[in-house]
C-alpha positions as CSV (number, residue, x, y, z in Angstrom):
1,X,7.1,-28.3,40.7
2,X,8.3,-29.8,37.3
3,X,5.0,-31.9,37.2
4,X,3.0,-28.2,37.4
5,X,4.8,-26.4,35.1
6,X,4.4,-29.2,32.7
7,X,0.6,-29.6,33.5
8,X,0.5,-25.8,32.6
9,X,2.0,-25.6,29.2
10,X,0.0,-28.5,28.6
11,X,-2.9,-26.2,29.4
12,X,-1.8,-23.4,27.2
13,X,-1.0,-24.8,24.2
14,X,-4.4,-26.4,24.5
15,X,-6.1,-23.0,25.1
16,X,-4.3,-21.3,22.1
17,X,-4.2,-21.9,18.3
18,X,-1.1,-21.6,16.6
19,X,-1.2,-20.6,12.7
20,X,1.6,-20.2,10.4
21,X,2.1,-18.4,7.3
22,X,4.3,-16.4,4.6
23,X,4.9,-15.4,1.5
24,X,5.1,-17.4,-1.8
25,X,9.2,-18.5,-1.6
26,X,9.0,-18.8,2.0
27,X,11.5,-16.2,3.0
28,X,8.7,-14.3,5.3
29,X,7.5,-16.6,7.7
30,X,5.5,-16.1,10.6
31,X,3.2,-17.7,13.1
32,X,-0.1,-16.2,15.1
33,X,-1.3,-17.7,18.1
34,X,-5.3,-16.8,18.9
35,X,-7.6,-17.7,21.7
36,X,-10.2,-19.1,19.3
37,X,-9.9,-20.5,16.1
38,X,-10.2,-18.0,13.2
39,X,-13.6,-17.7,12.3
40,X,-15.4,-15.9,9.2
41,X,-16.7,-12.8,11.3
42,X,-12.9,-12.2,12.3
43,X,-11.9,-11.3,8.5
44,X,-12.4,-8.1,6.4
45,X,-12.0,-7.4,2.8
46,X,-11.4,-3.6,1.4
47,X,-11.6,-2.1,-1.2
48,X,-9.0,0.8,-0.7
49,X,-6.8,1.4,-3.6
50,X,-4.0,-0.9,-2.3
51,X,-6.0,-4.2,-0.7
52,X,-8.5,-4.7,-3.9
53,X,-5.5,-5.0,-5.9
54,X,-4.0,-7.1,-3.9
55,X,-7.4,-9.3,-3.3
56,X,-6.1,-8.9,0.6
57,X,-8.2,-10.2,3.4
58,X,-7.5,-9.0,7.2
59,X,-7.1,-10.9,10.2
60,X,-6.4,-8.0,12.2
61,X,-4.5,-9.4,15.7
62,X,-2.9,-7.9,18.8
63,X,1.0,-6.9,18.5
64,X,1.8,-9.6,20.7
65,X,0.0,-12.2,19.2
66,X,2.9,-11.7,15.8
67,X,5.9,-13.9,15.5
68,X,7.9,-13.1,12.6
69,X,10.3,-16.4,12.6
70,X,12.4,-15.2,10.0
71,X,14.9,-12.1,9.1
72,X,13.2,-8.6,9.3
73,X,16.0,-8.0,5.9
74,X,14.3,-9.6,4.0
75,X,11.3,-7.3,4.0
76,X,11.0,-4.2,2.2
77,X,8.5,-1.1,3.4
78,X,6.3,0.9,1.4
79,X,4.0,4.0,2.7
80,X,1.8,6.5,0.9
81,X,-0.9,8.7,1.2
82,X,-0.5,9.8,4.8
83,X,2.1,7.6,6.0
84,X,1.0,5.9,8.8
85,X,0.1,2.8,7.4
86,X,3.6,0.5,7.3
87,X,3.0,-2.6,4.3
88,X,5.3,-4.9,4.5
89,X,6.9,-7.0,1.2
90,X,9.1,-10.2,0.9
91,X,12.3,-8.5,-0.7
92,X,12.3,-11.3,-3.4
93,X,8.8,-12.7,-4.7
94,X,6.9,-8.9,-3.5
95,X,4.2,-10.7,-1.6
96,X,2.6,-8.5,1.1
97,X,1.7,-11.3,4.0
98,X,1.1,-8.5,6.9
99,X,1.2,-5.3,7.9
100,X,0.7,-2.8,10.6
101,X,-2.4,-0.8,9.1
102,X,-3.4,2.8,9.4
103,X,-7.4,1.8,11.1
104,X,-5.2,-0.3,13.9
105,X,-1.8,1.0,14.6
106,X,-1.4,-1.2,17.7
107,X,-1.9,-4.5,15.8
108,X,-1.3,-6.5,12.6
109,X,-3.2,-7.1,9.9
110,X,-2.1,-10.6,8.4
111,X,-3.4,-11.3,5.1
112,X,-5.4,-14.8,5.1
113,X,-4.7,-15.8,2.3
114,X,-1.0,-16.2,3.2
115,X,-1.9,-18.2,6.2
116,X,-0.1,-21.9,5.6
117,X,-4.0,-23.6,5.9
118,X,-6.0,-20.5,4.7
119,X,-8.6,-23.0,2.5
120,X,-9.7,-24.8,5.2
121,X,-11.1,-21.9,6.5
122,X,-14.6,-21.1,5.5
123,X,-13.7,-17.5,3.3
124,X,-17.1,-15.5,4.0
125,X,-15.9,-12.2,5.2
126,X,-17.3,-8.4,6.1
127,X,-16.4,-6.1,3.8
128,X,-14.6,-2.3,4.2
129,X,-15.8,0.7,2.3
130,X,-11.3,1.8,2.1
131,X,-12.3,4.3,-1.1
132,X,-14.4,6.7,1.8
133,X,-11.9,5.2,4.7
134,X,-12.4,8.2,7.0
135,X,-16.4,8.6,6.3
136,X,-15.8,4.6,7.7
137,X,-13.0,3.9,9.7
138,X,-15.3,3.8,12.7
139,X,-17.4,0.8,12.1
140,X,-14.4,-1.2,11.9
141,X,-12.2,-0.2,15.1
């Protein structure tokens, strides 16, 4: 029985690939774990008044997917607009690593960029028209 269950975590971990991230002084920290590797078709750029200022880049992933490994306090919230949308900042350097975004309100958006080995990946991405979000919102969910 031991022998299976080992045989099947073996299996798991195999079929999965774990990611971490976080922000600049390391007080956010989180991992991911995907099916497939990340790929360039599986990130989004937009250019909505907050993520072109930012230069964010989405990795939008299922709820369960999220492991934040360190202390929710030492995030801070911000909302505007219509307040659906919850972004999430470290507390002490003000880097915005994920978020639960308004086009997905069932997932996360992790920002690439603040993914521990983001420059291996190959950073070819599809783009968002954010400035006419509702005209677009629908291409993207």
């Amino acid at each position: 029985m031991i022998e299976q269950l080992y045989k099947s975590s073996i299996i798991y971990n195999m079929s999965t690939h774990e990611y971490k991230g976080g922000c600049h002084c390391q007080d956010v920290r989180f991992t991911i774990n995907l099916e497939n590797p990340i790929e360039s078709s599986d990130m989004t750029a937009c250019n909505c008044s907050m993520c072109e200022k930012l230069a964010y880049i989405h990795l939008i992933i299922a709820k369960d997917q999220f492991q934040l490994t360190s202390d929710w306090n030492n995030l801070s919230k911000y909302q505007f607009n219509k307040k659906i949308a919850q972004h999430y900042f470290c507390k002490h350097c003000g880097v915005k690593s994920f978020y639960q975004p308004r086009s997905h309100p069932d997932c996360w958006s992790v920002n690439v960029r603040c993914l521990d080995d983001y420059s291996t990946f190959d950073l070819k991405f599809d783009t968002f028209d954010g400035k006419n979000w509702e005209q677009n919102i629908e291409k993207i969910r």
